[in-house]
C-alpha positions in Angstrom: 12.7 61.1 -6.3 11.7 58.1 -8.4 13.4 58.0 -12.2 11.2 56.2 -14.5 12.5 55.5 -18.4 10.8 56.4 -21.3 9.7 52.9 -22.5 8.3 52.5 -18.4 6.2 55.4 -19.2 4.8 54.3 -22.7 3.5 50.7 -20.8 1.6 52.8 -18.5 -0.1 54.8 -21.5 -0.5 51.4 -23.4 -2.5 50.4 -20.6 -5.1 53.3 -20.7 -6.3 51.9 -24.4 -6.9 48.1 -23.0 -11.0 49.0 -22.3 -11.4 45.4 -21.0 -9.1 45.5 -18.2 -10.3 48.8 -17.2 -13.7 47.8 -16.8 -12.4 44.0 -15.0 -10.8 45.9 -12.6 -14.3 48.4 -11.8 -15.7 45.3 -11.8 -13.1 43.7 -9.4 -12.9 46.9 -7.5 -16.8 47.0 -6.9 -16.7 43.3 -6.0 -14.0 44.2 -3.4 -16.0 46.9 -2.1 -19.4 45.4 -2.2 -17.6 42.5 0.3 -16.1 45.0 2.4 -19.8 46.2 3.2 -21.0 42.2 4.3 -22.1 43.8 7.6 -24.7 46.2 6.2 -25.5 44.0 2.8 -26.0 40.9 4.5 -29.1 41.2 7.1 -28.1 37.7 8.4 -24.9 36.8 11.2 -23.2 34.3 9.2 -22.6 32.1 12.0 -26.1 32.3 13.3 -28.2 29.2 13.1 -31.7 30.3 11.5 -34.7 29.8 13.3 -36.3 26.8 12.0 -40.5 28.8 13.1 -39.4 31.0 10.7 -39.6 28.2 8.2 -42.8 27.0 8.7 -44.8 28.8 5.8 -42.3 26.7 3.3 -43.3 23.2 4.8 -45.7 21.7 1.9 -48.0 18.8 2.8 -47.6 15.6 1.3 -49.9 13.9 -0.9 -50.0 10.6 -1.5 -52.0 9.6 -5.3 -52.9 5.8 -5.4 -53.6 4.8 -8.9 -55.8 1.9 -9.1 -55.2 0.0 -12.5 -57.3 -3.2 -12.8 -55.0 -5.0 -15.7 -55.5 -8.8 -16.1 -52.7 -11.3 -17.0 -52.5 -14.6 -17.9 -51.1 -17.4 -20.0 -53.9 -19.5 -22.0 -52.6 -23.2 -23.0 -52.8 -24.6 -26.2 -56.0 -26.4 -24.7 -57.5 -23.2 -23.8 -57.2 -23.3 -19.9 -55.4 -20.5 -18.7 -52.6 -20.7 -16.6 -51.0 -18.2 -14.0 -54.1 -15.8 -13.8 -53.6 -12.2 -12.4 -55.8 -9.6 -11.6 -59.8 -9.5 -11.1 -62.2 -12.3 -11.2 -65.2 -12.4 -13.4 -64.5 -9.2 -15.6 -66.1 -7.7 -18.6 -64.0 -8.2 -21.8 -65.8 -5.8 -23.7 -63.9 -2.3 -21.1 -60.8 -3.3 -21.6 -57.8 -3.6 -24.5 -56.7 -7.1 -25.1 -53.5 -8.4 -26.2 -52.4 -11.3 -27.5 -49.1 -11.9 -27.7 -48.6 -16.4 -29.4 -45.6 -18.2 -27.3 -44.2 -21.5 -28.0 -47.3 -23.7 -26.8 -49.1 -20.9 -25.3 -50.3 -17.0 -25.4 -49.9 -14.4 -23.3 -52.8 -12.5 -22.7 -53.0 -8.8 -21.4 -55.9 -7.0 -20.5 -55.8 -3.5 -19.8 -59.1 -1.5 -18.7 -60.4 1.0 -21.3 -61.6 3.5 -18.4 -58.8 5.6 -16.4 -57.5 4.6 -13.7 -58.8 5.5 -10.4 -56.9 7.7 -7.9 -57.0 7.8 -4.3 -55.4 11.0 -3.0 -54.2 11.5 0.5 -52.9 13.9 2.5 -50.0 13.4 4.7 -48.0 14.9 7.3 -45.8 17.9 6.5 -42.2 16.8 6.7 -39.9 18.7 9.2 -37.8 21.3 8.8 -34.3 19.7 8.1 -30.8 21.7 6.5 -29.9 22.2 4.1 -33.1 24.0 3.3 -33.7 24.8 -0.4 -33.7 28.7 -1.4 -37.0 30.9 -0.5 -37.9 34.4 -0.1 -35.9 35.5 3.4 -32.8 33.2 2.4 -32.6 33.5 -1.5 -29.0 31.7 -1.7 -30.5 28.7 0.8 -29.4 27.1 3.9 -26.7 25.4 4.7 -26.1 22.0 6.7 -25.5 24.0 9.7 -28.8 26.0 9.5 -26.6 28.9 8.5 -27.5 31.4 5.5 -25.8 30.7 2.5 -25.6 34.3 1.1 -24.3 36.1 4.6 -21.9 33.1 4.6 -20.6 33.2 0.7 -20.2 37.3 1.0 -18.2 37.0 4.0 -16.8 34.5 2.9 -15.4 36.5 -0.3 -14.7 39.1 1.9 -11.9 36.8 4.1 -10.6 35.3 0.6 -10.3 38.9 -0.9 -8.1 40.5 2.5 -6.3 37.1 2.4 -5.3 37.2 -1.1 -4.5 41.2 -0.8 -2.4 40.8 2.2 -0.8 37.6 0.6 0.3 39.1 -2.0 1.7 42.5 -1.5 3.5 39.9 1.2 4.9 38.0 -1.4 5.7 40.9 -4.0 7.8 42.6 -1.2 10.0 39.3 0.0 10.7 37.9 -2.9 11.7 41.8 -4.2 14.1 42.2 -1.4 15.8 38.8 -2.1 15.5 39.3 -6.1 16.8 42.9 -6.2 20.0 41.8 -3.9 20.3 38.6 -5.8 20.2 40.9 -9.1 22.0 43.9 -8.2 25.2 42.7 -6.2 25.5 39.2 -8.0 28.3 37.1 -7.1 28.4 34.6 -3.8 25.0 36.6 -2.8 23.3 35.6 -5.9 25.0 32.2 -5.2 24.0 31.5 -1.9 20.3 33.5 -2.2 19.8 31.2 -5.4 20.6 27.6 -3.6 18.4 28.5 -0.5 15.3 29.6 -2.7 16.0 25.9 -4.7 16.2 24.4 -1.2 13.1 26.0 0.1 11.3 25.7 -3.1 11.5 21.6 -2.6 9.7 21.8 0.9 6.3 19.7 0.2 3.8 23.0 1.5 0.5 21.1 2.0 2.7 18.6 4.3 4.0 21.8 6.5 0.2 23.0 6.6 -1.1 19.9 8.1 1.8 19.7 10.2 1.7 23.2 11.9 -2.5 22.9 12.2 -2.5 19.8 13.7 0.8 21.2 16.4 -0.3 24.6 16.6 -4.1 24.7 15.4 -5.9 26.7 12.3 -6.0 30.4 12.2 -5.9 33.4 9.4 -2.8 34.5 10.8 -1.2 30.8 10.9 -2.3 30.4 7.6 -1.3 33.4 5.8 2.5 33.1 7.5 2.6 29.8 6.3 1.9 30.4 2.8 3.7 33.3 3.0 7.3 31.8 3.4 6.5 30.0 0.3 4.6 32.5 -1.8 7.7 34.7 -2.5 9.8 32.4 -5.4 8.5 33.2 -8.2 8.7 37.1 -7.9 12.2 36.8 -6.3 13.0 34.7 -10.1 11.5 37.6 -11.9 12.9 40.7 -10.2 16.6 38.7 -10.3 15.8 38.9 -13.5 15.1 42.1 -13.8 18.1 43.6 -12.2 20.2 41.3 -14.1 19.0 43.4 -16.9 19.3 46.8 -15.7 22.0 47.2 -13.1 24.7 47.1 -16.3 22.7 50.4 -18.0 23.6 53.5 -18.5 21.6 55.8 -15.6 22.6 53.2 -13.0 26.6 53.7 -14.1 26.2 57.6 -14.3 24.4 57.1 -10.5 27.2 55.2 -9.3 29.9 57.6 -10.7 27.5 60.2 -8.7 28.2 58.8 -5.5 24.6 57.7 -4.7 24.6 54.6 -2.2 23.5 51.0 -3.0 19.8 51.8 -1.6 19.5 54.9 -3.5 20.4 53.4 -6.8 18.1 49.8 -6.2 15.1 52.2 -5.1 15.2 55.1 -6.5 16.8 54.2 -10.2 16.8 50.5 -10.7 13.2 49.6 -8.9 10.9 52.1 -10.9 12.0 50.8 -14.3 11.7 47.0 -12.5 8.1 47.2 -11.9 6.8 45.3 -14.5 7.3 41.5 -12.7 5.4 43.1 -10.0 2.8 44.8 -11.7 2.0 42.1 -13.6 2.5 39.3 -11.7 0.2 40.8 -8.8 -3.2 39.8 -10.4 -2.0 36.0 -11.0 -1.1 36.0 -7.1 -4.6 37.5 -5.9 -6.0 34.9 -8.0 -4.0 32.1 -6.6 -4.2 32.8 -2.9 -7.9 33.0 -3.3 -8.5 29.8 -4.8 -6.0 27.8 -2.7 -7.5 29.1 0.4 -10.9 28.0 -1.1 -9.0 24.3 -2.2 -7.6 24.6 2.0 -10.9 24.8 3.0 -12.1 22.5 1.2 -10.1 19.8 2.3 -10.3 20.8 5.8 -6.9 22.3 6.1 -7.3 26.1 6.4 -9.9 28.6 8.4 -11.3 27.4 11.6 -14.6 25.3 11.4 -17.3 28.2 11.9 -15.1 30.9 9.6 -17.7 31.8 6.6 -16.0 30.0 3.5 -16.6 29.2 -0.3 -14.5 26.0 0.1 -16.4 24.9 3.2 -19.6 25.3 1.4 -18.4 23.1 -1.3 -16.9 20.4 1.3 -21.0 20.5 2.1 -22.3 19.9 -1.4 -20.1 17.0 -1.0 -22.4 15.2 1.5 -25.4 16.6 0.2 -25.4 16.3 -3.8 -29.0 17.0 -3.9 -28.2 20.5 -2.5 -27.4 22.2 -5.5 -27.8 26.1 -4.1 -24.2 24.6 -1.9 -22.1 24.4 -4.9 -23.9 26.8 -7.5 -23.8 30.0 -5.5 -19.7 29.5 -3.9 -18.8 28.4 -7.1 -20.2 31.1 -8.9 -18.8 33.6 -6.7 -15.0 32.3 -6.6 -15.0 32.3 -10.8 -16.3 35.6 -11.1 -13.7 37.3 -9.1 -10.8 34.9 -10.6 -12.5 35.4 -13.9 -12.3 39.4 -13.6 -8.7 39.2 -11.9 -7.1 37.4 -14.7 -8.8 39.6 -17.3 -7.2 42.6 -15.4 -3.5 40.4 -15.3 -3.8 39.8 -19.4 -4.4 43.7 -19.8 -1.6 44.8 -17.8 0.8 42.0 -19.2 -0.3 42.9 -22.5 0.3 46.7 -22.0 3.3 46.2 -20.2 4.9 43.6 -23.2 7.7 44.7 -24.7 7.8 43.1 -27.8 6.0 45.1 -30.6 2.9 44.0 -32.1 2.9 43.6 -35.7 -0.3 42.4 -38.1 0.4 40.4 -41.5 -1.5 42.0 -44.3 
């Protein structure tokens, strides 16, 4: 039976009052859901290529205007003859604007026509289909280089970051609160040794492990989330060392140890409950991280395999095709929305779950 303290108990109630987290994490919850369902929601296969006949209503014929503007110019000498003559012979001064603009030795003379130009319209050739194709009515997030839709792609996309960042951290929250709790609790040459191989580890260069395992042993969602795992852990491990630093020299966890209880009994049952609040807290902040460095992977071309529906590949596209601006808009806009919603929920719960009181000068 878990053992929570009284001041564990009033951050939970704080938390009920914080309205703005509540409502990010509906919000972040719906998202979450809303992605779960990219099957039935999107009514594209995000690795399909679209059918370019079904395109054919959007192709626009060109039309070519040619504007005929009869403008005169010259240079008339100080003699009157007139040097460097442009434009029509033997016109009618009287249509058109003159000016006359006096040079060193001689004046420039312009002469533009009075009547509006005339235009010669013609009609060309359609252009070809080509992708990326700009938004329409079957595909309203656009097309893709690959002739894949943009919204089945950016949903499912979402819905890979979201597992990914899920499974990453509840990954990292469990390591790094195994090594932190018996780094915290027991102390001595385990602290010592734990300590020096988490500043050991913590040097490794990570990107240069990524590119080295992908290019040995290829790209996957399992290599990947492995890989960052090992190195995703630190930080909590700090934090819940921390933590049982604090609380292993209280009062419950001497009257448990007087009781007999074992070391397991005491770091999950007494000690872990009133530890929560690294974990609790920290949790948004790692959701949000692992989702935007897998987009940043993808991006550079160093995380999910080529056809995997991704945010960051989609950006990696708007990179070659700047005009396409339905390539970075609609990714874009999806990754800051969740991170935007998950780091309002991570300031409400850190906020409930501070320990310092509040105070307001009058």
């Amino acid at each position: 039976m878990f053992h929570f303290s009284p001041l564990a108990k009033k951050r939970w109630r704080s938390f009920r009052r914080i309205r703005r987290a509540w409502w990010s994490l509906i919000g972040l919850g719906a998202i979450f859901v809303f992605c779960m369902l990219a099957d039935v929601v999107c009514p594209c296969d995000p690795r399909a290529v679209v059918d370019t006949a079904t395109l054919e209503k959007y192709r626009t014929p060109v039309i070519e205007r040619t504007y005929d503007i009869k403008t005169v110019r010259y240079n008339l000498g100080a003699n009157g003859e007139i040097w460097d003559y442009e434009g029509p012979k033997d016109v009618n001064e009287s249509d058109y604007n003159i000016t006359r603009t006096p040079k060193e030795g001689y004046t420039r003379v312009f002469m533009q026509p009075k009547a509006p130009p005339t235009v010669t319209e013609k009609v060309l050739e359609p252009p070809e289909i080509s992708f990326p194709f700009r938004p329409c009515k079957e595909h309203p997030f656009g097309i893709d280089a690959g002739g894949r839709d943009v919204y089945a792609r950016v949903i499912h996309g979402m819905r890979i970051a979201l597992l990914f960042g899920l499974v990453l951290a509840f990954w990292a929250m469990f390591i790094g609160l195994v090594i932190g709790a018996a780094e915290g609790y027991f102390g001595g040459a385990t602290d010592m040794l734990c300590q020096r191989f988490t500043e050991i580890w913590s040097a490794v260069p990570f990107l240069y492990v990524m590119i080295f395992i992908g290019s040995t042993m290829g790209r996957s969602f399992t290599i990947l989330l492995v890989c960052y795992g090992i190195f995703n852990w630190i930080a909590v491990s700090y934090y819940m060392r921390a933590e049982f630093l604090r609380l292993r020299v209280r009062t419950f966890v001497e009257a448990a140890k007087c009781q007999g209880f074992s070391a397991a009994r005491i770091i999950f049952s007494h000690i872990l409950p009133n530890a929560m609040t690294p974990l609790i807290t920290l949790f948004p902040f790692l959701l949000m991280g692992a989702i935007g460095s897998l987009a940043a992977l993808d991006f550079l071309g160093f995380g999910l395999p080529p056809m995997t529906p991704s945010c960051g590949e989609l950006m990696n596209q708007a990179q070659q095709f700047r005009w396409a601006w339905w390539l970075i808009l609609f990714p874009a806009l999806a990754l800051f929305v969740v991170m935007f919603l998950t780091v309002l929920v991570g300031e409400g719960l850190r906020d409930a779950f501070d320990p310092r009181q509040k105070s307001k000068l009058e």
